[in-house]
C-alpha positions as a Markdown table, in Angstrom:
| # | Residue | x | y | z |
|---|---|---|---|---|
| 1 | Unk | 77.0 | 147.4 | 100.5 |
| 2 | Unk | 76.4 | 143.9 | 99.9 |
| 3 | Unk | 78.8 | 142.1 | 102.3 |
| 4 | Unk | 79.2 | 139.0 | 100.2 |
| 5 | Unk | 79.6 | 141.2 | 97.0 |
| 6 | Unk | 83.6 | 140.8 | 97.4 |
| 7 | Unk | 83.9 | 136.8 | 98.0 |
| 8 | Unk | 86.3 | 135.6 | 95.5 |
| 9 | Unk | 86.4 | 132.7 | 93.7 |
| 10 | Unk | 89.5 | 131.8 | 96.5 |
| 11 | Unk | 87.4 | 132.8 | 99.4 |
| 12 | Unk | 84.7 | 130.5 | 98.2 |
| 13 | Unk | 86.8 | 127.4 | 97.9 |
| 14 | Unk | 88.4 | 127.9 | 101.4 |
| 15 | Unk | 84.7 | 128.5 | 103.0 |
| 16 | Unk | 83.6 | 125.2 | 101.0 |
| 17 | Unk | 86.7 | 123.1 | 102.3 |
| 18 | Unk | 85.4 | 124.6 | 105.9 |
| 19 | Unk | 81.9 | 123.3 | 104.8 |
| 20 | Unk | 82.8 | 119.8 | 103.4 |
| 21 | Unk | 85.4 | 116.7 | 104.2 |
| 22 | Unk | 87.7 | 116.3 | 101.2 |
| 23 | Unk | 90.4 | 113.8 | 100.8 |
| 24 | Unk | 93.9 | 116.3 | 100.3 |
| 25 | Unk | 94.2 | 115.4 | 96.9 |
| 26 | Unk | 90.9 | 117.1 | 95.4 |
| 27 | Unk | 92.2 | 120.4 | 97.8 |
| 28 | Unk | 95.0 | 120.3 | 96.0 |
| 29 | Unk | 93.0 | 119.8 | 92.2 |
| 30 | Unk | 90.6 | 122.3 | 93.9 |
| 31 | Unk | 93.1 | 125.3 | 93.8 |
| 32 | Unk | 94.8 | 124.1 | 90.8 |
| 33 | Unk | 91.6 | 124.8 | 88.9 |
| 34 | Unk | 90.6 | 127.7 | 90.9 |
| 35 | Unk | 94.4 | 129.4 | 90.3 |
| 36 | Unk | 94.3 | 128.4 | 86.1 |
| 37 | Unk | 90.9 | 130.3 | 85.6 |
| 38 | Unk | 92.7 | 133.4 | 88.3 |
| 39 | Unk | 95.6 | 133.7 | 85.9 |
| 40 | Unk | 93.4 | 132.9 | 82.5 |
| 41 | Unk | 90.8 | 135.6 | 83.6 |
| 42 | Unk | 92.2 | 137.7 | 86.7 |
| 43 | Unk | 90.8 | 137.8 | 90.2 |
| 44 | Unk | 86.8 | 139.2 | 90.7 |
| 45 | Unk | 84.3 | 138.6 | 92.8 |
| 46 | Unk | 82.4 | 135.8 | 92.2 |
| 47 | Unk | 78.9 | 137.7 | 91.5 |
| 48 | Unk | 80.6 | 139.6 | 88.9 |
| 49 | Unk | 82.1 | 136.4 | 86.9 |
| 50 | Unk | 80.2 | 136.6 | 83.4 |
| 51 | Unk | 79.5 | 134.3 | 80.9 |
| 52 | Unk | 82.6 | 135.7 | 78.3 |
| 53 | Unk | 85.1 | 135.2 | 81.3 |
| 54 | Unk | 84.0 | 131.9 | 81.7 |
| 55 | Unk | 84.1 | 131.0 | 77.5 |
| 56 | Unk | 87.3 | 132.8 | 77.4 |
| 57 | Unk | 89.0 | 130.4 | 79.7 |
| 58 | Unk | 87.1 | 127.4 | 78.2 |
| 59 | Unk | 88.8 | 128.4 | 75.0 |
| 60 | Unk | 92.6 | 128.5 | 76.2 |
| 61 | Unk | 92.2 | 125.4 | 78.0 |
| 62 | Unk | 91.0 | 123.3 | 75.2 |
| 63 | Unk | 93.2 | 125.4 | 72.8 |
| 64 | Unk | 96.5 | 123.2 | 74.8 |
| 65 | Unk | 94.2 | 120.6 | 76.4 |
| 66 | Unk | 91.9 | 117.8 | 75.7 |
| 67 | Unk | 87.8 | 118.2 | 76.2 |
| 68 | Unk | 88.3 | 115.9 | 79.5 |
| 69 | Unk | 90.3 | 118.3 | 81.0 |
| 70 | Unk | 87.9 | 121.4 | 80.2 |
| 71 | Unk | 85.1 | 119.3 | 81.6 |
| 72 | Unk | 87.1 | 118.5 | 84.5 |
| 73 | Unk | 87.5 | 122.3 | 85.3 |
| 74 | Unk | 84.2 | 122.8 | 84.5 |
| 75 | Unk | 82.9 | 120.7 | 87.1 |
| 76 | Unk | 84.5 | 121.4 | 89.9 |
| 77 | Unk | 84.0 | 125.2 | 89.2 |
| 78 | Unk | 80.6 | 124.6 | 89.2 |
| 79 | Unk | 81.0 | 123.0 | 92.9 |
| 80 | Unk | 82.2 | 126.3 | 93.9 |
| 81 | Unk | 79.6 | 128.0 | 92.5 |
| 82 | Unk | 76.4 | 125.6 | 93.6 |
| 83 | Unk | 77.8 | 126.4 | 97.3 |
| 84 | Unk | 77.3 | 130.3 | 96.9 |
| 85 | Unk | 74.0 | 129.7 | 95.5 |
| 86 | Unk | 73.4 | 127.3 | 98.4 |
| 87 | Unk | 74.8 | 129.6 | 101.2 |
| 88 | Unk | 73.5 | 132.7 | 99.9 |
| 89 | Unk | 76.6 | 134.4 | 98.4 |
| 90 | Unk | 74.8 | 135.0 | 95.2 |
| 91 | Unk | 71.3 | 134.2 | 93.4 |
| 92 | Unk | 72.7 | 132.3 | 90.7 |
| 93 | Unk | 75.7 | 130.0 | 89.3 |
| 94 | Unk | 77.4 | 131.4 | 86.4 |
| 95 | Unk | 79.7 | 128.2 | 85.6 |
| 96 | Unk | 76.4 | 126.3 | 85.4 |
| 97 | Unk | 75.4 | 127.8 | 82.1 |
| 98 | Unk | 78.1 | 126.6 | 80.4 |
| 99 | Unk | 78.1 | 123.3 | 78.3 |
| 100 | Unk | 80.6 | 120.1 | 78.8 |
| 101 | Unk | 82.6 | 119.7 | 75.7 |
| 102 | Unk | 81.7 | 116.9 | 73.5 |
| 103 | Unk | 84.0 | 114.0 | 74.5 |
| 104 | Unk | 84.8 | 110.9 | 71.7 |
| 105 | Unk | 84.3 | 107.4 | 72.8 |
| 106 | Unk | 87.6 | 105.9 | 72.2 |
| 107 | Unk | 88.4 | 102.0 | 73.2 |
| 108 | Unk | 89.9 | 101.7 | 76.2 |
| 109 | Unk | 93.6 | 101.8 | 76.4 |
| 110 | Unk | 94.8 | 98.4 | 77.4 |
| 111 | Unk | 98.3 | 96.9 | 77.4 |
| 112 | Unk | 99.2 | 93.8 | 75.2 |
| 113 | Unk | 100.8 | 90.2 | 76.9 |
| 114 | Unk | 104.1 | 90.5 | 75.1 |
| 115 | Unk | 104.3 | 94.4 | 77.1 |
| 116 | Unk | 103.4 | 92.9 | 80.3 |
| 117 | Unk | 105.6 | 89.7 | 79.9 |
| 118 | Unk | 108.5 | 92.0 | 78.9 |
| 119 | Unk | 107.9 | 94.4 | 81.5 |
| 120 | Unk | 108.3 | 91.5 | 84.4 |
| 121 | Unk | 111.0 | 89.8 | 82.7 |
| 122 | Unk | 112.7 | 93.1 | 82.7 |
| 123 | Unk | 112.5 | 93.6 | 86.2 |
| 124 | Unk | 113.0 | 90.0 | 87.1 |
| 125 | Unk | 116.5 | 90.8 | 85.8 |
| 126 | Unk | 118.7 | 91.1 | 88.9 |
| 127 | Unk | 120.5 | 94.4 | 88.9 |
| 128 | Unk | 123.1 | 95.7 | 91.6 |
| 129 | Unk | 121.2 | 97.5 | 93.9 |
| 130 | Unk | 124.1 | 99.8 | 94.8 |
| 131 | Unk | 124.0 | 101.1 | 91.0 |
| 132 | Unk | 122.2 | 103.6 | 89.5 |
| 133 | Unk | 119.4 | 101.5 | 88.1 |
| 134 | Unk | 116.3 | 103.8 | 87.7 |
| 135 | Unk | 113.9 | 100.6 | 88.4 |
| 136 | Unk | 115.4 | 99.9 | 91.9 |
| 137 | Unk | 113.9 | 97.5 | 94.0 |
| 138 | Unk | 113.3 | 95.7 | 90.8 |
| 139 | Unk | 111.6 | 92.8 | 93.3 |
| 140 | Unk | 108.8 | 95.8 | 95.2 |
| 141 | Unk | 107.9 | 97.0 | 91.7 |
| 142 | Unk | 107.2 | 93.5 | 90.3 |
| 143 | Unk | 104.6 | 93.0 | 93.1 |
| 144 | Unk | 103.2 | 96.2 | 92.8 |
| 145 | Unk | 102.4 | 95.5 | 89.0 |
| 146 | Unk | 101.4 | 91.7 | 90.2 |
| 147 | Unk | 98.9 | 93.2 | 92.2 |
| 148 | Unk | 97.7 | 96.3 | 90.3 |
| 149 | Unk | 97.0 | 93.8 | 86.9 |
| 150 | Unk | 94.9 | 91.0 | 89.0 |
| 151 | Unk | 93.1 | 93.0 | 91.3 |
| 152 | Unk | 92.2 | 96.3 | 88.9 |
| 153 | Unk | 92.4 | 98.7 | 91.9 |
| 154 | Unk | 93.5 | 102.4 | 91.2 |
| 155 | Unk | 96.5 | 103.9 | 92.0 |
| 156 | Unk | 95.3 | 105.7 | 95.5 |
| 157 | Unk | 93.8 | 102.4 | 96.6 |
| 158 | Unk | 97.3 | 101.0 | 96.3 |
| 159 | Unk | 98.8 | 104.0 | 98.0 |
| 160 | Unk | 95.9 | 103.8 | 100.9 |
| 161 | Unk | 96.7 | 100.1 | 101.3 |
| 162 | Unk | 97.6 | 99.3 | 104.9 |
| 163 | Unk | 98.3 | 95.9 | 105.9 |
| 164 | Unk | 95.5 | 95.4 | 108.3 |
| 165 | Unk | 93.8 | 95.5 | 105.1 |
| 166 | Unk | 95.2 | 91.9 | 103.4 |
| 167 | Unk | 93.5 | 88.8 | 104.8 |
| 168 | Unk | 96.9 | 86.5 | 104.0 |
| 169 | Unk | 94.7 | 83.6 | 104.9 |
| 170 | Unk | 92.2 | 83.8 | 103.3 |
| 171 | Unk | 92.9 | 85.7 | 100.3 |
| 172 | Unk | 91.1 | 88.8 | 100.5 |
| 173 | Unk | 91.8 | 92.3 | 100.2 |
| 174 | Unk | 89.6 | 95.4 | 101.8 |
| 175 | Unk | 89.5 | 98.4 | 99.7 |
| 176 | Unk | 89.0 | 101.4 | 102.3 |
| 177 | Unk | 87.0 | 104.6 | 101.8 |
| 178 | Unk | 90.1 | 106.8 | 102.0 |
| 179 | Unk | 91.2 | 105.0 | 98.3 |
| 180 | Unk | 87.7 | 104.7 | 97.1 |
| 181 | Unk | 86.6 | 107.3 | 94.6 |
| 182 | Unk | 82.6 | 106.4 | 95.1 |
| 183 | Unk | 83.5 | 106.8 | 98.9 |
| 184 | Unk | 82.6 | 103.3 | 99.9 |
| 185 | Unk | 84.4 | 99.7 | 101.4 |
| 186 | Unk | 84.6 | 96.9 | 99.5 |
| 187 | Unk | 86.6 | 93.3 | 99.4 |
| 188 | Unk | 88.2 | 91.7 | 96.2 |
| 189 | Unk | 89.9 | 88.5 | 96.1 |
| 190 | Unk | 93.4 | 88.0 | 95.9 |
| 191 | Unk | 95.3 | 84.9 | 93.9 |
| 192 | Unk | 97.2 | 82.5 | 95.3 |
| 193 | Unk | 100.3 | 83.6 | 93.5 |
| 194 | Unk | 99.8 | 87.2 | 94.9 |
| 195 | Unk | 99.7 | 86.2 | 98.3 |
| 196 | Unk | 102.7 | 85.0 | 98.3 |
| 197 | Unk | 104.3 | 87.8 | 96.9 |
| 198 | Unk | 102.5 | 89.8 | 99.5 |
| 199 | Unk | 103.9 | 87.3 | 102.0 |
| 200 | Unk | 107.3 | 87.6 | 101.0 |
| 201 | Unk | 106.9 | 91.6 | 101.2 |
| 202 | Unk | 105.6 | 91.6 | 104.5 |
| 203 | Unk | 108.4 | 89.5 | 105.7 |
| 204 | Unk | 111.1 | 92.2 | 104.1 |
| 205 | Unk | 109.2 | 94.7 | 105.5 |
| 206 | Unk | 109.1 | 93.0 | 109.0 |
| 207 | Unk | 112.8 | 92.4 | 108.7 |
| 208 | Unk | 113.3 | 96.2 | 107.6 |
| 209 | Unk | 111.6 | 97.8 | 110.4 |
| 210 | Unk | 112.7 | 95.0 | 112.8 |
| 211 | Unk | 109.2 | 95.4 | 114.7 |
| 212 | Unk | 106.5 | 93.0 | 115.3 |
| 213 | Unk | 103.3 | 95.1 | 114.5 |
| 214 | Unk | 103.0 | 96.7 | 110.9 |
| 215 | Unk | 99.1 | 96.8 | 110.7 |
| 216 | Unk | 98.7 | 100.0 | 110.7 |
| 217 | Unk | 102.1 | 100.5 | 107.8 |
| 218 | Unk | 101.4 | 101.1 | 104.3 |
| 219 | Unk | 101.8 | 97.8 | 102.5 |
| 220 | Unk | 103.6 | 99.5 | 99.4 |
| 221 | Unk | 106.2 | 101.7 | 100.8 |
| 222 | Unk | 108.9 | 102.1 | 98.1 |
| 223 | Unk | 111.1 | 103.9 | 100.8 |
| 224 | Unk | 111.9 | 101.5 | 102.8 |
| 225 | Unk | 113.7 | 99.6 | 100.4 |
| 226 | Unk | 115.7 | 102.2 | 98.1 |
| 227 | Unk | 117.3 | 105.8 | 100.6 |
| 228 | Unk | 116.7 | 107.5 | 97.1 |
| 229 | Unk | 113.5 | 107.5 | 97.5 |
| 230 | Unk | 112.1 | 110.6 | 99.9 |
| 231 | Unk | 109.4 | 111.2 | 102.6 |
| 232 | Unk | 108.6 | 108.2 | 105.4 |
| 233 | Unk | 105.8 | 106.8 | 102.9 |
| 234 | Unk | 105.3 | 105.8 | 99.2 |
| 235 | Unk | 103.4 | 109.0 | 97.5 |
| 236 | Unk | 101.4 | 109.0 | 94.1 |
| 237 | Unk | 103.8 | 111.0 | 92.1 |
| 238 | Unk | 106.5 | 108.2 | 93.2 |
| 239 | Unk | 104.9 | 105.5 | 91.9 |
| 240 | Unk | 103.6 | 107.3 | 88.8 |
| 241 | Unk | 107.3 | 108.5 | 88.5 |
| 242 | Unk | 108.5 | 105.3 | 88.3 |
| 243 | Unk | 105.7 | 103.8 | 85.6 |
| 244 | Unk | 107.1 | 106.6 | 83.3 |
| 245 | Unk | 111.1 | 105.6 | 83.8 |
| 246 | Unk | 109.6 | 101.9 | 82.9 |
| 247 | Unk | 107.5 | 103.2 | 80.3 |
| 248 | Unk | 110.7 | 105.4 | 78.9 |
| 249 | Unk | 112.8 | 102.2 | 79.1 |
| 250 | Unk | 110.1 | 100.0 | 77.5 |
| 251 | Unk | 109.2 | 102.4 | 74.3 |
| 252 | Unk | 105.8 | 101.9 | 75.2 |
| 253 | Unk | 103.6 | 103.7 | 78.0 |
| 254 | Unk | 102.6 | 101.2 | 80.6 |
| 255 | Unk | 100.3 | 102.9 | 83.8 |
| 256 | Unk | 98.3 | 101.7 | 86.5 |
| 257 | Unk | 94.7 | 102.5 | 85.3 |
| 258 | Unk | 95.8 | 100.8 | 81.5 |
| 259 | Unk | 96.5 | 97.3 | 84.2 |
| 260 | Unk | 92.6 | 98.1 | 85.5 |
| 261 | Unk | 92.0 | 98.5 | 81.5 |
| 262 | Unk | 93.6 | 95.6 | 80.2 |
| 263 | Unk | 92.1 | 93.5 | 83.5 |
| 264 | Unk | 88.6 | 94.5 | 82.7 |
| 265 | Unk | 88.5 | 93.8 | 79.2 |
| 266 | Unk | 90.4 | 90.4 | 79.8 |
| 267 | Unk | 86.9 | 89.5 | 82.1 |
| 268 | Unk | 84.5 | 90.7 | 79.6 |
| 269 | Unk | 85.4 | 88.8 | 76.8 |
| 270 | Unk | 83.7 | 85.9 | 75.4 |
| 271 | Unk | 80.1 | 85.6 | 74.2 |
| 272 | Unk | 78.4 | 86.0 | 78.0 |
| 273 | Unk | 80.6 | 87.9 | 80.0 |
| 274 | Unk | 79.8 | 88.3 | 83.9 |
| 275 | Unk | 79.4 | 92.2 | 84.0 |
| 276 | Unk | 77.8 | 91.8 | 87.3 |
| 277 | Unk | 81.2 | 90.4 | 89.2 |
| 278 | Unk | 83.1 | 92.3 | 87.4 |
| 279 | Unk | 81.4 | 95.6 | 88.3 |
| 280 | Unk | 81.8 | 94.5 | 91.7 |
| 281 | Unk | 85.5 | 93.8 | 91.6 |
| 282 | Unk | 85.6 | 97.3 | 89.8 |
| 283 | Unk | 84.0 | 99.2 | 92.6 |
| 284 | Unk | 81.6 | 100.8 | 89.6 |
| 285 | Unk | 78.2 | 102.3 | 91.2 |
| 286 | Unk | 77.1 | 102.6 | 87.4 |
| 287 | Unk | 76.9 | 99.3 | 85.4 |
| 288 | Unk | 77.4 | 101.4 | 82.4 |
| 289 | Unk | 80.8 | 102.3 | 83.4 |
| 290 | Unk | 81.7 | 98.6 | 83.5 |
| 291 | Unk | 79.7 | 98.0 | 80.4 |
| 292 | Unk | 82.5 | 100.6 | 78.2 |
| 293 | Unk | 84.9 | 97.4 | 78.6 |
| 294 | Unk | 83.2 | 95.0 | 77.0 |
| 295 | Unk | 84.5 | 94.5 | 73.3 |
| 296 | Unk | 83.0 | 93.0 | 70.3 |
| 297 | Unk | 84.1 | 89.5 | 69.2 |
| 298 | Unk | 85.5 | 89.8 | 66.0 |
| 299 | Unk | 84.7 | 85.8 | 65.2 |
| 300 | Unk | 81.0 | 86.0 | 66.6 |
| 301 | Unk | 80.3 | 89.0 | 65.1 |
| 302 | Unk | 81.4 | 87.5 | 61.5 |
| 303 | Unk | 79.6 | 83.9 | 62.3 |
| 304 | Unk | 76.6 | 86.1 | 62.5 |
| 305 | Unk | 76.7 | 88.3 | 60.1 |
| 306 | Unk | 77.5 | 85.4 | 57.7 |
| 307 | Unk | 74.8 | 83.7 | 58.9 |
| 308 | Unk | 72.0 | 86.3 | 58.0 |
| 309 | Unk | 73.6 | 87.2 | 54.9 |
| 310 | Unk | 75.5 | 84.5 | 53.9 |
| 311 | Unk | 73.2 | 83.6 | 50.6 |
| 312 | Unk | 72.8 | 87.5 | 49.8 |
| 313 | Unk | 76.9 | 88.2 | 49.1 |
């Protein structure tokens, strides 16, 4: 008998996680995907995975789920199955056969400047921090959106930010590989007005801790300011936890990646828009990524189009 005949799906992703360095977080979406097509399908060896498994799990996930998320699972399965072909387990990769779902170009999501002005005025309001005010440290969570709206950076890159990282003098910020999604370093500038926000959280943070070296510390570390807060550092969920309690008390949704939205699209405006520098302050390895951003002008557009046919209508 075949000795590889009985690797499951399971088995394969922990021999690949042996195999390969993954950050913790794409473990974790690893056997997320792996367990949804388990329970959608049941648990087989992976040489005897068919096509109408694979279309009958495609069809409950985008039967509760948009074509971005199918695609999603579809990828990563197809990881999996690339590595048995790779490493012998079986002569071919049945996830591979299947198509992506067709996904619509919609305009990216971006947040208004009466949403953003409300938001900071909101949180500019001072609140007795002994209460049971949801958006507690009001102060930490202005500076976090400060810096997530004039840099663009994702919400691990914030999480991943240590403070040997931030130049105070000169004004620059180093984007490590462990928040990059392409894997890769990179520096982006940081305004005036956001260093000294930065300043003024180091020095609360200095006073916090009452030690003299933070390098190593995570600049945004929620937990250090508010005992309602768990675990020693600031995690993901927490800060998208408390984008929805602001979203909740705003009426409108207001995220991280819609600040890298809104900041991209602010750049690429006008008739010759620097998409080189912006891809750059991005972090895009594809200039057709940063290209999505840029937006039609609505008065150029009608300038020219009254210009060509201006005598015809």
């Amino acid at each position: 008998m075949d000795c590889h005949a009985s690797i499951t799906l399971d088995t394969l992703l922990d021999m690949y996680m042996q195999d390969s360095v993954l950050r913790p977080a794409t473990v974790i979406h690893f056997r997320f995907v792996v367990g949804i097509f388990n329970r959608t399908v049941g648990v087989y060896p992976f040489t005897e995975i068919s096509r109408d498994m694979i279309l009958i799990f495609r069809d409950q996930v985008l039967a509760r789920a948009k074509s971005t998320t199918w695609n999603n699972y579809l990828r990563h399965l197809r990881v999996l199955g690339n590595f048995a072909v790779r490493m012998g387990y079986a002569t071919k990769n049945p996830f591979k056969e299947i198509k992506l779902a067709p996904v619509p170009r919609k305009r990216k999501k971006t947040l208004d400047d009466k949403l953003i002005k409300h938001a900071l005025d909101l949180l500019g309001n001072a609140v007795d921090e002994s209460g049971t005010d949801h958006l507690q440290p009001r102060w930490f969570w202005v500076i976090v959106i400060k810096v997530l709206f004039s840099t663009g950076i994702r919400r691990h890159q914030l999480i991943e930010m240590c403070w040997r990282h931030v130049d105070l003098e000169q004004g620059v910020l180093l984007l490590v590989v462990e928040g990059s999604k392409t894997r890769r370093e990179w520096e982006i500038p940081l305004l005036p007005a956001v260093v000294s926000e930065l300043i003024f959280l180091r020095n609360r943070t200095l006073e916090r801790l009452a030690i003299d070296d933070i390098s190593a510390l995570q600049v945004f570390n929620v937990t250090l300011f508010n005992d309602r807060y768990m675990h020693d550092v600031m995690t993901e969920e927490q800060l998208s936890g408390f984008f929805r309690r602001l979203s909740r008390t705003l009426g409108k949704t207001i995220s991280p990646h819609r600040f890298r939205h809104t900041l991209a699209t602010k750049l690429l405006r006008g008739p010759f828009p620097d998409i080189k520098t912006v891809q750059d302050l991005l972090g895009h390895t594809d200039m057709r990524m940063t290209l999505e951003y840029v937006e039609v002008d609505m008065d150029n557009l009608r300038s020219l189009l009254n210009a060509r046919l201006g005598d015809f209508i």
